[in-house]
C-alpha positions in Angstrom: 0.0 0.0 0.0 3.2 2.3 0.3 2.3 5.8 1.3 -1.1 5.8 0.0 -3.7 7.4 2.8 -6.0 5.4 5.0 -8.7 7.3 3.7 -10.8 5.5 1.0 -13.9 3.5 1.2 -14.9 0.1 2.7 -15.5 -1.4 -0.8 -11.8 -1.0 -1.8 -11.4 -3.7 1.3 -8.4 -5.9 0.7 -10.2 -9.2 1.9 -7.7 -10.0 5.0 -8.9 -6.0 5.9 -9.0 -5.9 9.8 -12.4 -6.3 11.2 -11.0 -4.0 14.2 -10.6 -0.6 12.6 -14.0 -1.3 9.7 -16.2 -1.8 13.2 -15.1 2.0 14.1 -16.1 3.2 10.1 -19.6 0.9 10.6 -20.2 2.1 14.1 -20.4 6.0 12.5 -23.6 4.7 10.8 -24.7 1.7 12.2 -26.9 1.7 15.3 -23.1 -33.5 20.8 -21.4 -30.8 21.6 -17.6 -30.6 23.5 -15.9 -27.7 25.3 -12.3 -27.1 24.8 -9.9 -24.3 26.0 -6.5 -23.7 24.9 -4.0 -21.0 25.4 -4.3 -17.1 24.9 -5.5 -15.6 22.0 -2.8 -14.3 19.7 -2.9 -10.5 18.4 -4.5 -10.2 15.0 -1.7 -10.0 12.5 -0.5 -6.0 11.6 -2.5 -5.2 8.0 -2.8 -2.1 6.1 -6.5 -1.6 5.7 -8.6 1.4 3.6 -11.7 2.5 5.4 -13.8 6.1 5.7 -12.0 8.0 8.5 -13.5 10.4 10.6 -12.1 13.7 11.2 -11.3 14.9 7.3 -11.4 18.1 7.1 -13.7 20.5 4.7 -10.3 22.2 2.9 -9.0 18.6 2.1 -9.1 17.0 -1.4 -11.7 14.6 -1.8 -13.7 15.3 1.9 -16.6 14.1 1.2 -15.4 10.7 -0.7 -12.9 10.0 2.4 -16.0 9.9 4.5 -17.2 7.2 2.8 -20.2 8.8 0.5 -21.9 7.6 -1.2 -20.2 4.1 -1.6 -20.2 3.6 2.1 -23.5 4.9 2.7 -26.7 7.1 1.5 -29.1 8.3 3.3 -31.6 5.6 3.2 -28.3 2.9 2.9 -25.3 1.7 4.5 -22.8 -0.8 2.6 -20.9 -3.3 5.0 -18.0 -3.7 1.5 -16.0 -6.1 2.3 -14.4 -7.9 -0.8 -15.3 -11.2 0.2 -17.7 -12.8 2.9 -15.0 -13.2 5.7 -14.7 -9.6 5.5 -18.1 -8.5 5.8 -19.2 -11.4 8.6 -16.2 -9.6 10.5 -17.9 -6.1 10.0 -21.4 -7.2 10.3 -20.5 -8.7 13.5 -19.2 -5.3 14.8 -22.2 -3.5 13.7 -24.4 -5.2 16.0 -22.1 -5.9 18.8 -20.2 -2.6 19.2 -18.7 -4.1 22.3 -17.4 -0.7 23.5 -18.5 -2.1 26.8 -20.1 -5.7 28.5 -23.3 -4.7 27.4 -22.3 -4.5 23.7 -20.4 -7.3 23.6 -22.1 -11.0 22.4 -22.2 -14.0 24.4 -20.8 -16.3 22.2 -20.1 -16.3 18.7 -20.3 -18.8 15.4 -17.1 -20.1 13.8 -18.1 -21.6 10.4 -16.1 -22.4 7.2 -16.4 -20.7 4.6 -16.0 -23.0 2.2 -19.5 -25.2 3.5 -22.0 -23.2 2.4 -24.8 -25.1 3.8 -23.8 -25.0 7.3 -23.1 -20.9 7.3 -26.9 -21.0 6.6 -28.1 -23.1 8.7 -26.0 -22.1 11.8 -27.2 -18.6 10.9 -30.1 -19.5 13.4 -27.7 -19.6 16.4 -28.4 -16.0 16.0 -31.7 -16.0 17.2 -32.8 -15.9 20.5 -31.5 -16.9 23.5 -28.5 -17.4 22.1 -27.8 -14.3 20.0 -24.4 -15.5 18.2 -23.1 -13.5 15.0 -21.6 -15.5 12.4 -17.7 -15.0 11.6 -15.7 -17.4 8.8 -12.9 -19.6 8.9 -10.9 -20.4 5.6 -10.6 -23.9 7.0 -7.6 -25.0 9.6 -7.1 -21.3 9.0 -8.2 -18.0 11.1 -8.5 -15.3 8.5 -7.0 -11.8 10.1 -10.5 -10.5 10.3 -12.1 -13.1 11.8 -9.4 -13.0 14.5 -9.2 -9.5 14.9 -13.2 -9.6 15.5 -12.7 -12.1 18.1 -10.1 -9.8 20.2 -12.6 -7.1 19.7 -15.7 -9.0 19.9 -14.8 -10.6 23.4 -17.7 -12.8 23.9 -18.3 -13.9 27.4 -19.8 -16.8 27.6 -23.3 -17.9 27.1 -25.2 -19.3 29.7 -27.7 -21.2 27.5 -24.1 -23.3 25.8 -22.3 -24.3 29.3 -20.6 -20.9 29.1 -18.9 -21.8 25.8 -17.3 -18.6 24.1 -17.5 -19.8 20.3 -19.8 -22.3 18.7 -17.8 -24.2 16.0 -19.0 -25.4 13.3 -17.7 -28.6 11.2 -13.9 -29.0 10.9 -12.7 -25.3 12.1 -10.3 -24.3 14.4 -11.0 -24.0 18.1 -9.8 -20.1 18.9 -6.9 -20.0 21.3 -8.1 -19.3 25.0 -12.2 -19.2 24.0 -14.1 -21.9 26.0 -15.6 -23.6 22.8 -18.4 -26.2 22.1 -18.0 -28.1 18.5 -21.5 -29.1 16.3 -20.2 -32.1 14.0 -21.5 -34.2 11.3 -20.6 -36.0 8.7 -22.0 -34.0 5.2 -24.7 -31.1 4.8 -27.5 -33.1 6.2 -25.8 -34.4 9.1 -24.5 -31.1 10.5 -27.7 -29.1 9.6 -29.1 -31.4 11.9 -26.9 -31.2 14.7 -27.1 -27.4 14.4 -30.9 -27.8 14.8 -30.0 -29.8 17.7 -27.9 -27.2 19.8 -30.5 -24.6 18.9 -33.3 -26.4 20.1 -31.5 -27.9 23.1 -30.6 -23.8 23.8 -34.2 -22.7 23.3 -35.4 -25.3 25.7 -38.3 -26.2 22.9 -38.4 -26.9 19.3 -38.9 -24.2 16.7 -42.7 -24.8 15.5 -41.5 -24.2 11.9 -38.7 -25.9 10.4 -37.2 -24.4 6.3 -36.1 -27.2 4.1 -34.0 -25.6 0.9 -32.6 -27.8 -1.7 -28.7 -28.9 -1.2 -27.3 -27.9 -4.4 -27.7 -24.2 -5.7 -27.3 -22.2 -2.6 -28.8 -18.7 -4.2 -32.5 -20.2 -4.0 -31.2 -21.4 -0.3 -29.8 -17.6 0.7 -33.3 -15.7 2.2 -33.8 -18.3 4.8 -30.9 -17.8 6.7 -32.2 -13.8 7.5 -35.0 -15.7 8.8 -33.5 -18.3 10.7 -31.4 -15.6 12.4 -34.5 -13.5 13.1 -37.1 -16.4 14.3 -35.2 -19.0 15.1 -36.9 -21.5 12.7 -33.8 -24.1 11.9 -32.7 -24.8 8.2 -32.3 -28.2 6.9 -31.7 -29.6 3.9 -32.6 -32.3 1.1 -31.7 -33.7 -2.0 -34.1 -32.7 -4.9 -36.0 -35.6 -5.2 -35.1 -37.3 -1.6 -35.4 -36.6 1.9 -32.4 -38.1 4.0 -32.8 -39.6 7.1 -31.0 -36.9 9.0 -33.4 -34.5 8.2 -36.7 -36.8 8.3 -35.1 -37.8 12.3 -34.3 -34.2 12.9 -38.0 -33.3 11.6 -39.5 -35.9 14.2 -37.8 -34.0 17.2 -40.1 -31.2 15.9 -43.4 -33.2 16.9 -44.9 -32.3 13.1 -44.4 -28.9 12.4 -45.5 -26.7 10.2 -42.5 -26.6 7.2 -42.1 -24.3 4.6 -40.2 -25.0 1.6 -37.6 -22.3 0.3 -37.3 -22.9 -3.6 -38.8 -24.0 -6.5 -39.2 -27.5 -7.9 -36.0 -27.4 -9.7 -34.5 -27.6 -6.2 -36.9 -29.2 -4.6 -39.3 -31.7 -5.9 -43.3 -32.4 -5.4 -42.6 -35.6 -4.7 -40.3 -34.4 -1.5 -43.1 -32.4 -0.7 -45.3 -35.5 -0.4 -42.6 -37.6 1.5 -42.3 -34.1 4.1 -46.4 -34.3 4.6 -45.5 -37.4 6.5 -43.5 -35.6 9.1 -44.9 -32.1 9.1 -48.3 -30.7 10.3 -48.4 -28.6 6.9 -46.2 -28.3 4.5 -45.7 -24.9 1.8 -43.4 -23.8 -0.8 -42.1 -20.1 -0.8 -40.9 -20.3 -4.6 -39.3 -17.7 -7.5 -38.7 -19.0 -10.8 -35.0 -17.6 -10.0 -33.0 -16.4 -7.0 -34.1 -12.9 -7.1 -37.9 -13.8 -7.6 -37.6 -16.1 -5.3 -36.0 -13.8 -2.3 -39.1 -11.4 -3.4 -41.7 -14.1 -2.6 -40.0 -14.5 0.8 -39.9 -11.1 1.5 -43.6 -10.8 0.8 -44.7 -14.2 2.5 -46.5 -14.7 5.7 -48.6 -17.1 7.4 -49.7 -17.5 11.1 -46.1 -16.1 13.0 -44.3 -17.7 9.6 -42.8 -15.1 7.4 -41.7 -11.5 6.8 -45.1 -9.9 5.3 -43.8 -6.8 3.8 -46.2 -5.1 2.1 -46.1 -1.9 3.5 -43.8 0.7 4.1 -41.3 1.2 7.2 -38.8 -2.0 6.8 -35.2 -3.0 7.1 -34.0 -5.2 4.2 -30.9 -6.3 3.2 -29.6 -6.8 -0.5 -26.6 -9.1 -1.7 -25.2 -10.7 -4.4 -26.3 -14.3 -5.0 -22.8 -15.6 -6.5 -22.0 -15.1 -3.1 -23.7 -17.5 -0.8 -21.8 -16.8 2.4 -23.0 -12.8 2.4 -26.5 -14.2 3.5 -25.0 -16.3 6.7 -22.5 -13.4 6.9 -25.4 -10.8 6.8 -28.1 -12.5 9.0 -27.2 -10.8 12.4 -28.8 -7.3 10.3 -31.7 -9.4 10.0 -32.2 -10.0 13.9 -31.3 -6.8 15.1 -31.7 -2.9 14.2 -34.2 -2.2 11.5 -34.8 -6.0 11.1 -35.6 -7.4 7.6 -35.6 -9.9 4.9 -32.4 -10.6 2.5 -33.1 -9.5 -1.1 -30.6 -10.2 -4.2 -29.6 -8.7 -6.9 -28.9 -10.3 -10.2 -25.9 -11.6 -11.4 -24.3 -8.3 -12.5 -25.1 -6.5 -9.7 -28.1 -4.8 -11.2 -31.7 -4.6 -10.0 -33.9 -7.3 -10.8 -37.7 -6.0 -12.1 -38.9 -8.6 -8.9 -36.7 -6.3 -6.4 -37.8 -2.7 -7.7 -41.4 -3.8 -8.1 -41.3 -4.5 -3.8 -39.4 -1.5 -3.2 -42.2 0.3 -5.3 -45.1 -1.3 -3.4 -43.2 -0.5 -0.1 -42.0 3.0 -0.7 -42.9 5.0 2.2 -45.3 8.6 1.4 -46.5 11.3 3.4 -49.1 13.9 3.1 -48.3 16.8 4.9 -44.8 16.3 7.3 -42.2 13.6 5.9 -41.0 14.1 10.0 -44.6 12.3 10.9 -43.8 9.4 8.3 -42.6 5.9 8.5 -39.2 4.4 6.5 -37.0 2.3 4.9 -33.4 1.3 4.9 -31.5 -1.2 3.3 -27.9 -2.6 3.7 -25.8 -3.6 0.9 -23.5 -6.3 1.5 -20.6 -6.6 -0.4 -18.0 -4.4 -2.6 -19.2 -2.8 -5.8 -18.0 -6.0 -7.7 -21.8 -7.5 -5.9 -23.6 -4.5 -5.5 -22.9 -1.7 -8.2 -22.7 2.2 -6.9 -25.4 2.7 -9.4 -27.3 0.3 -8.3 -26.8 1.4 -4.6 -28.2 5.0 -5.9 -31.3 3.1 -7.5 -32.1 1.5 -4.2 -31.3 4.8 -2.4 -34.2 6.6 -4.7 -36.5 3.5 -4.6 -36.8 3.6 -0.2 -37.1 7.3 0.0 -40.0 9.1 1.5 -42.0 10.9 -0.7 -45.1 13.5 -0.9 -48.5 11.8 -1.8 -50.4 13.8 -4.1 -54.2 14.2 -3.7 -55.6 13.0 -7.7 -59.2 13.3 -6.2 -61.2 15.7 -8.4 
């Protein structure tokens, strides 16, 4: 980086950025298991890191860009840019657990790796209630500098509901040095969804009366239900396109038939599934989109009994990634359980805007008739670099969740 000033925006993120100094940029905006200890925790390694910077002042070249507008944020938007989902987990994280103090600080956090996308989505529900866990990434035996610079910063303190465990690992990760940590195993998708479900249920002291099932193999039509998993607590599990495996059917029965909804169309998951579900389920439903940004729209909209977003109406938190990148949605979901709340809504695959996503933020714009003060409003966060969510397209959702004046047509 040689001389060049710590003063540019988040998206420019080199992807080992430290997690330390982007919580201080976000904070500007943002409101079977075993225990094992080992020594201290190391220092995160020394990086160079670009970030908005506080403190710029109005004579200097480029002001307003070193503050981080309008990449970082707009005024109905905030980007969390890392350049890859380690990155913005990290930030994310930070966001929602300031930890300037006990009181901001998380009781425990996730360890998953990043490259098993299926169970960063389904432990995406250990954010929920009671337990209240952000996700951060592993790059497999390997602690990535910003997840370990989270962790020094994060300073979880132990959750009451896990035996006072520190970290929650996830699969084959490593076990953080001097973190009380409890391990969820299993041997493939299936198997460790399940014993996710497990934990969580065992922590909530009840099962979940809904359970998602997404298809195993194209994670984009998977991505929405791990906002919701983080925000209800309704587990994830997962099955083949046309079969159900028995880790999911035995996890199912711990349920005691409840009602499941379906995440995904029948290319990922077929009828015949749906009939073999009915067997273990007091209802079953599929949410569906003919493609991954349709199909985050129908979730969004969605809602049955205490099952499902509902937005229809102005004043919402959303959240908007890319769906190449699976990981931003378990990397994201803490956003969806805290703060302005809200589903996870994708782009397409150039970083554009999908007509299904405008048409939403149409029917949800917010209006007013005499005092914008008196009105209600939206906010989205952008997850990702502009390689997943375009500036342009970042202004488009800007102008799509901002309050306008309703104009009287009657004669």
């Amino acid at each position: 980086m040689g001389d060049r000033p710590f003063n540019t925006v988040i998206g420019r993120m080199r992807p080992h950025l430290s997690a330390l100094l982007l919580a201080g940029a976000l904070a500007a905006v943002a409101s079977g298991c075993g225990k094992e200890t080992t020594g201290p925790l190391p220092p995160p390694a020394t990086t160079t890191v670009t970030a908005p910077v506080s403190g710029v002042a109005g004579d200097e070249p480029q002001a307003a860009s070193d503050l981080g507008f309008p990449t970082f944020a707009t005024k109905n938007t905030t980007r969390v840019g890392g350049a890859d989902a380690t990155a913005d987990a990290a930030g994310v994280a930070q966001a929602v657990f300031p930890s300037t103090g006990p009181t901001s600080r998380p009781a425990a956090v996730v360890l998953a790796d990043s490259e098993n996308w299926q169970a960063a989505l389904a432990a995406s529900v250990f954010m929920a209630r009671p337990i209240r866990a952000p996700l951060l990434l592993a790059h497999g035996s390997e602690l990535p500098d910003a997840t370990q610079a989270a962790l020094t910063r994060l300073a979880p303190g132990g959750s009451g509901v896990l035996g006072r465990a520190q970290v929650i690992r996830v699969g084959d990760v490593p076990a953080p040095s001097g973190l009380r940590a409890t391990a969820v195993a299993g041997d493939d998708a299936f198997d460790l969804a399940a014993a996710i479900d497990r934990v969580a249920t065992s922590a909530r002291g009840e099962p979940a009366p809904a359970v998602m099932i997404a298809g195993v193999d194209d994670p984009a039509y998977a991505m929405p239900a791990a906002a919701w998993a983080a925000k209800a607590g309704d587990p994830l599990l997962f099955v083949e396109r046309d079969r159900v495996p028995q880790a999911t059917l035995k996890a199912l029965r711990r349920h005691d038939r409840p009602a499941i909804y379906v995440v995904g169309p029948r290319s990922q998951v077929s009828d015949g599934v749906l009939g073999a579900l009915r067997k273990a389920g007091s209802s079953v439903t599929r949410i569906a989109g003919a493609d991954p940004a349709k199909n985050a729209v129908a979730f969004a909209r969605f809602s049955s009994d205490a099952f499902g977003w509902g937005i229809v109406d102005p004043g919402h938190g959303l959240v908007v990634a890319d769906p190449r990148q699976p990981l931003a949605a378990a990397a994201a979901s803490p956003l969806s359980s805290s703060g302005t709340y809200g589903p996870l809504l994708l782009t397409d695959d150039a970083g554009g805007l999908p007509e299904p996503l405008v048409q939403l933020l149409l029917d949800i714009q917010p209006g007013y008739e005499a005092d914008p003060v008196r009105g209600v409003y939206n906010h989205a966060w952008l997850i990702g670099d502009e390689q997943a969510v375009t500036l342009d397209a970042q202004s488009r959702i800007d102008a799509l969740l901002e309050i306008s004046p309703v104009r009287d047509e009657s004669p």
